[in-house]
VOMARDREN-211467 format. One record per residue (C-alpha): x, y, z. Coordinates in steps of 0.1 Angstrom, whole numbers, plus 5000, padded with zeros to 4 digits. Each point is the difference from the previous one (the first is absolute). Layout:
N
XYZ...
END
This chain:
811
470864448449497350105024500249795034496249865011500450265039501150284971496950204988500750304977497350234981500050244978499250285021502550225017501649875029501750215029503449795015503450125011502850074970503349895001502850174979502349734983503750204994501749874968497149674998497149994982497649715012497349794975497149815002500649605011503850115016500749865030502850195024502250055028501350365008501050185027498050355012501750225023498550374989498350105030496650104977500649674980499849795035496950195011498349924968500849625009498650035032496950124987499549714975500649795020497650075028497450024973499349804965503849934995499950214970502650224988500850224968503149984983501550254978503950144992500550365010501850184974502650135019502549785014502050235018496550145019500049825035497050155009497449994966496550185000497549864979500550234972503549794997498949674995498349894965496449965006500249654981500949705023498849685013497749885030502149775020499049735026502150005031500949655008502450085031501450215015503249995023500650245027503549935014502250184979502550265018499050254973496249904988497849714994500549774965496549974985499149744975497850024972497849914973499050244971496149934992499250234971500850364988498350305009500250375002500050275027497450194999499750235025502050075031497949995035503550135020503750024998500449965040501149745018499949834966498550054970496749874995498350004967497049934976501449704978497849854975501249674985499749944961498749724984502149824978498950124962498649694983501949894966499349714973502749774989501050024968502749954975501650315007500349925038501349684992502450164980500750305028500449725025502949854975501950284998500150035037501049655005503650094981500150325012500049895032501949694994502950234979499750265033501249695025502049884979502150365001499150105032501149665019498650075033496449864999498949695019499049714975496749985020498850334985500749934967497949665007497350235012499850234967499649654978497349905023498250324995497950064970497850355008501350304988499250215033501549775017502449934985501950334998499250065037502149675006502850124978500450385009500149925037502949704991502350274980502550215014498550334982499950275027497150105013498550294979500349784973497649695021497750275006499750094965498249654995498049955029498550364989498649814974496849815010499249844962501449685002501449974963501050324995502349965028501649744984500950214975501450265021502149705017501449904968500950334991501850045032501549644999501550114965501750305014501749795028501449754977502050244979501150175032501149715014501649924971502050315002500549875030501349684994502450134973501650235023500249745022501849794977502550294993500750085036501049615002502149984971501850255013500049885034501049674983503050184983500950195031500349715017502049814973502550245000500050015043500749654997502850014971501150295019500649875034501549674981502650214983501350155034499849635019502349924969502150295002500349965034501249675000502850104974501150245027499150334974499550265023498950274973496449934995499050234968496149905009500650165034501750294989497450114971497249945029501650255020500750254970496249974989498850075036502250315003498850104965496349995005501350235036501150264980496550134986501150024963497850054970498149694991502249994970503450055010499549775032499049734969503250084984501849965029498249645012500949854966503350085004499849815038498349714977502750034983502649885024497749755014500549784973504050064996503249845018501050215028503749984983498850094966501650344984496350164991498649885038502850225012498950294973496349955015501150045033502050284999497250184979497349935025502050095031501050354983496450104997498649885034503350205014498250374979498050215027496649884979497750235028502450105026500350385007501650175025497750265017500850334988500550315025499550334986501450255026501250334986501350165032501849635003501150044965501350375005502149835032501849734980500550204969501650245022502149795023501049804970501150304974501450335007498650264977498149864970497350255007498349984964500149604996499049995035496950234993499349794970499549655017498050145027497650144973500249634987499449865033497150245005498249904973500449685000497950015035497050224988500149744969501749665006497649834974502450204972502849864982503050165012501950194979503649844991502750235013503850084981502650115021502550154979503450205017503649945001501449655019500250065039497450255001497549795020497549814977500049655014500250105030497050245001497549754983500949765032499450275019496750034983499149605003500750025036497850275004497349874985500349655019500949834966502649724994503050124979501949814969502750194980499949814967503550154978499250054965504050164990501049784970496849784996500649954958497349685004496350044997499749665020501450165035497050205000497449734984501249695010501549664981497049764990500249745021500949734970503650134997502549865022501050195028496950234997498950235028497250325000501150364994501550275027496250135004498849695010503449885023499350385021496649865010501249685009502750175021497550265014497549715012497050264993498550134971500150345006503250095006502650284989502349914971502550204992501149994963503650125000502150154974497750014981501150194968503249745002497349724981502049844969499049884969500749674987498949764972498049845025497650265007499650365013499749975038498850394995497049904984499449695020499150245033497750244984497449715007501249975034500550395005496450134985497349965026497649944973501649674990501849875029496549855017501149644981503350034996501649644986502549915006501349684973501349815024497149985023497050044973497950135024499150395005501050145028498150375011503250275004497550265008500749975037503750054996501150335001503050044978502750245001503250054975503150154999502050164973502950204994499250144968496650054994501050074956501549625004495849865007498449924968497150194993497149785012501349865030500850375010496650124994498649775025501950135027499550295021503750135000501150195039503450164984502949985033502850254995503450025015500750095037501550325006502950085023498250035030497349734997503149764994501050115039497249975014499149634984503849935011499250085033497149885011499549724976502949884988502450045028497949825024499449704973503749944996501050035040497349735009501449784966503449995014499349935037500850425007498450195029499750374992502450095030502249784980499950244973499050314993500650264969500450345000497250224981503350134978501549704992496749844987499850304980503749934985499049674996497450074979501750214974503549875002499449624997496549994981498750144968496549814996496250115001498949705024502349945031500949644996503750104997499850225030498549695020503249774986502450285009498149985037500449665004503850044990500150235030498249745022501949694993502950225003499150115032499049655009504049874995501150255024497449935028500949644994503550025000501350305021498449895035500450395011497550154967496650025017498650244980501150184963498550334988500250084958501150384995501450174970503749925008499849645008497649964965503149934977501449755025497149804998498550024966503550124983500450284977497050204986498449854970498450354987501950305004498450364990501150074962501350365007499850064962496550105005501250245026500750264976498650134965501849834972499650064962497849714980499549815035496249975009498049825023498149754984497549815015498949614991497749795008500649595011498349705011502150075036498850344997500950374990503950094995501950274988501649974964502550264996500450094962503850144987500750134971503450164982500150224968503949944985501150144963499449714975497849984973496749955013499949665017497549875024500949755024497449825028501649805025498949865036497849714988497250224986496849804984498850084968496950255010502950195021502250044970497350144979499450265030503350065000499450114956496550165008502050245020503150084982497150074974498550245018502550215010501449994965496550184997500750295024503750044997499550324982498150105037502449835022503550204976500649634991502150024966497349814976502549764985501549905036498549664998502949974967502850145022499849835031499749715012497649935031500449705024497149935023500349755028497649895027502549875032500249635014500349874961499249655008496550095013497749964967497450325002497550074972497350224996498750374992500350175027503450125002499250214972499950385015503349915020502149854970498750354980500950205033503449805000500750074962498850355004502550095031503149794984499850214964499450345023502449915030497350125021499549775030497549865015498550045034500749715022496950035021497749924973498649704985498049944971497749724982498150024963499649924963501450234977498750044966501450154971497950295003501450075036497049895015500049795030497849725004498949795034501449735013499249705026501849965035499850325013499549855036503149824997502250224982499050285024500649795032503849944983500550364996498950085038502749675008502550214984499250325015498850154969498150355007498450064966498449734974498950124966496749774990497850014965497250245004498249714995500849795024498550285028497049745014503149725011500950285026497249875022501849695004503050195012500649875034499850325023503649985015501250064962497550284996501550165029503649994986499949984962498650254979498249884970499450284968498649894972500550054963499050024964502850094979503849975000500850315005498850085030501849655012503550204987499050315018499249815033503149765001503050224987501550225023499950294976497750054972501149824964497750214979501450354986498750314982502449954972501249724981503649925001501749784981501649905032499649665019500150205034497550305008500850265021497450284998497150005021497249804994496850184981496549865017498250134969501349694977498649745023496849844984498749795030499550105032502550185024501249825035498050245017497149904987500949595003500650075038496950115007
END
């Protein structure tokens, strides 16, 4: 390889170095390459101007634009520069000749260029032998099975490695024709023993094939499937030219293109964006008329129209909440509180599950309306989803999509409608939920009502979970007994009682008023009521908890009012006062029952509890000469009737006390009757006031009309707690009621009490029956002696009593 002007020794030479990025150079290579380094052109310059020899070596770095010497391997090649070209806009191009390998030695300096110490090495003599012959085989078809995969060699180089037979050689001429990167060329010229880096080359050669076999196979694949791809393009594009000419506007192929790309926009889970794609292939491959296309369609258009990640941005502003609460709902001070503690909480910890909340009052009172008040104020979209007579378990989890006319459940329609995924659903009616053979709705919610569970609810229409822990729920109820037990445990119950006298004026006239004026076109110079006659409105055409009747009865008055500004040109303006009331509305509905005016014998104030709220239940009774006959009229329930027995029991027990002749229940017969007969009532507590009744019909001793009274009786006389109390004692304050007789028991409810009642009604609890008799008749019924008289006359002796006295209960 050595040219005859070329003389090398064996000694160390000093000449400039080049650093080669990304090429490694070998002995007997001849090439052409471009140097624009600054450094790299002054180490040109100086071999030129001198013996035109220059050392070669790879830097290891090839991201280092300016190397040092400690980054370039010290084993390279001495080149002879055979030209060099200076008029390149950005360097010279140098060309080349690799004479033999050496090493760097030493460095002599690093500036301008570096300058080294390079002593060449001999080539390592080797004799020919069998296993050479043998090496020089297996190179042969290594190399020939390397071209053969790799496909980008010239045939001139494979010409030159048959028409090479040494070893060193040999692998030099290989490893420089390879496309191996370049740590892996300098791993071979490293090795200065000619048949030992053969080996190496084989080694390395082997590795190569089976990557680019790997290679090719992936290759092969990728076309296939390109192949396929473009099959299916083709048959594609053919079925639309055909469909076009047919004039078929409907291209299925188009349409399940555009579902897939809006599918893959929606950022679903791997697997349920799968589902959803095969459903798309689905259609592909159908008749745009055909029955289970349209089935497809449908299906696929329903869950790209669910709010999959779309959320409206929540504002949590209590002051702001407090202002639309406020302007929204007179009074309401206790549910009010409550969802600002909701609110509150819900801002110091938003990653919680919110609690569900129960809403459970009388109808009118104000629950649907306050939990849009609430989405408003917290900036979320509202959906009022009505669950009253649901008997199916399919309205709340959806048809599956195989039966005909099949669509998802309520839950799943809200969030549709809401077009987010976190809005406000209110359930409604709740504790109206049927049962059917087809399922229990009731159970059907718990999983969408329990925060634990609701993160995938599915629904069986859409097979995919959907995450309902966003969605703050809120249900209504009218009767919180009528909930079964698990679905009620779920919810956080706010209880909404009914609206007293005043709190009915003042929603009337600054809510509901001013609603009905703007619904019927109205100015409020128009019209205008009196303070009075809204008061006379109120009790002489409405008997409700809520005020929805009230509102009806004030848009009577408005449309009324309307007519005559319509048709009498000379009405400008009306004004509502207590006189012109009847003309308007017509009679009054409610009049005052004047019977409770005065104390009448076995006539008490009862009090009852209903689904619309507390009300008075007046209980009568009448003692006539017979022979000891009971009779229970007004449409009494079968836990009422055996009240009624439990306390013709116990005064049985104390008629020797009372100067009741013992065998009166043979002698007389007693008719109790609880007024408005077609109303069915049931239940215990009536018990105290059908013994007080019984006990002031067989002494004629009547009963003080400003009391009221609520409580099991037992045989013993003892009286036992009831449920209600809020209610009952909001119907007793109604009905002007100045005294209410309550279970000792039942002492904790009075903290529910709203405070207007406080203010007006006296509560006194008891234990015993006795003390009920001495608080409610107007004179006492129990007597020193016994008489074998039904009515008592002498006065009554404190001694007998064996509970407490009423001093002691008023405390």
């Amino acid at each position: 390889m050595l040219k005859d002007d070329i003389k090398l020794q064996n000694i160390e030479q000093a000449m400039p170095v080049l650093a080669m990025r990304g090429l490694v150079f070998f002995p007997g290579m001849m090439l052409q390459f471009d140097v624009a380094r600054t450094k790299s052109i002054e180490a040109v310059n100086a071999a030129a101007d001198g013996e035109r020899l220059i050392f070669l070596a790879a830097q290891t770095d090839l991201s280092d634009d300016e190397p040092q010497s400690k980054d370039i391997y010290s084993m390279g090649v001495i080149a002879k520069i055979h030209q060099v070209v200076r008029n390149q806009p950005e360097g010279i191009k140098l060309h080349v000749e690799g004479i033999a390998r050496a090493e760097m030695i030493s460095i002599l300096t690093e500036e301008p260029f570096i300058h080294a110490n390079v002593l060449e090495i001999p080539t390592a003599a080797y004799r020919k032998s069998r296993k050479t012959e043998a090496m020089n085989r297996i190179i042969y078809e290594k190399f020939e099975e390397y071209v053969r995969l790799f496909k980008r060699l010239s045939p001139d180089v494979f010409l030159g490695v048959v028409q090479e037979t040494d070893c060193g050689k040999l692998a030099d001429y290989i490893t420089m024709n390879i496309g191996v990167s370049f740590d892996k060329k300098q791993f071979i010229l490293d090795e200065v023993h000619p048949v030992k880096r053969l080996e190496k080359l084989i080694k390395l050669l082997s590795a190569e094939i089976e990557i680019l076999k790997i290679e090719s196979d992936i290759h092969k694949r990728t076309q296939t499937q390109i192949d396929e791809n473009q099959r299916d393009y083709y048959l594609k594009e053919q079925m639309r030219a055909i469909q076009y000419e047919l004039g078929e506007d409907d291209n299925p192929l188009q349409e399940a293109e555009l579902l897939k790309k809006q599918i893959e926009a929606l950022g679903l889970e791997p697997v349920h964006q799968e589902k959803l794609i095969k459903e798309c292939e689905k259609l592909e491959r159908m008749s745009y008329a055909s029955q289970e296309a349209s089935v497809i369609r449908v299906y696929l258009d329903t869950c790209l129209a669910l709010p999959w990640n779309k959320s409206s941005k929540e504002k949590i502003d209590l002051p702001r909440a407090q202002k639309i609460l406020d302007r929204d709902h007179y009074g309401m001070t206790k549910v009010k509180e409550r969802f600002l503690e909701i609110l509150a909480v819900r801002k110091l910890a938003p990653e919680q599950n919110a609690q569900i909340i129960c809403l459970v009052g009388p109808p009118g009172v104000g629950k649907t309306s306050i939990a849009k008040s609430v989405a408003q104020a917290l900036g979320r979209q509202y959906v009022r989803v009505s669950l009253g007579g649901v008997s199916d378990e399919a309205e709340i989890m959806g048809h599956r999509k195989t039966y005909v006319g099949s669509m998802p459940g309520r839950i799943i329609n809200a969030l549709k409608q809401a077009k987010t995924n976190n809005p406000l659903i209110l359930l409604d009616e709740i504790d109206k939920l049927g049962t059917h053979f087809r399922g229990d709705p009731a159970s059907a919610l718990l999983e969408v009502l329990d925060p634990e569970q609701n993160r995938e609810f599915t629904d069986r229409y859409m097979e995919i979970p959907f995450n309902l822990q966003n969605v703050l729920f809120i249900t209504t109820a009218n009767d919180a007994s009528s909930i079964p037990g698990p679905l009620y445990d779920r919810m956080d119950v706010i209880p909404l009682t009914s609206y007293t006298l005043d709190e009915k004026f003042n929603i009337a006239t600054k809510h509901l008023i001013r609603k009905q004026l703007k619904n019927h076109g109205l100015k409020a110079t128009q019209l205008k009521f009196q303070k009075q006659a809204v008061y006379d409105l109120i009790d002489g055409y409405t008997r409700e908890a809520g005020v929805r009747s009230l509102e009806r009865n004030i848009a009577s008055i408005c449309r009324k009012v309307a007519k005559k500004i319509v048709m009498d040109t000379h009405v400008k303006s009306f004004t509502v006062t207590s006189d012109n009331l009847e003309e308007l509305l017509g009679p009054k509905r409610f009049c005052k029952d004047n019977s409770f005016d005065t104390n009448t014998v076995g006539l008490v104030n009862g009090l009852a509890w209903t689904s619309v709220g507390g009300e008075m239940l007046p209980i009568e009774v009448a003692v006539m000469k017979g022979k000891g006959k009971i009779q229970l009229t007004g449409s009494l329930g079968n836990v009422m009737k055996e009240s009624a027995s439990a306390a013709i029991t116990c005064i049985r027990t104390r008629a020797d006390k009372l100067g009741i002749q013992a065998d009166f229940h043979e002698k007389y017969d007693i008719h109790l009757h609880a007024p408005e007969g077609a109303v069915p009532k049931d239940g215990p507590s009536a018990g105290i006031a059908m013994a007080t009744s019984i006990t002031s019909a067989l002494l004629n001793i009547p009963v003080k009309h400003t009391m009221a009274m609520t409580g099991e009786i037992t045989l013993q006389g003892r009286v036992l707690p009831i449920g209600g109390l809020k209610e009952k004692s909001m119907a007793a304050y109604k009905n002007g009621i100045k005294t209410v007789i309550i279970p000792w028991d039942n002492q904790p409810d009075l903290a529910e009490i709203d405070a207007v009642v406080k203010e007006n009604v006296e509560f006194v609890p008891v234990k015993m029956i006795d003390t009920v008799l001495e608080l409610a008749l107007e004179k006492s019924a129990f007597k020193k002696e016994k008489k074998g008289k039904v009515l008592l006359d002498k006065p009554i002796d404190k001694s007998r009593l064996r509970t407490e006295k009423p001093s002691e209960m008023l405390q």
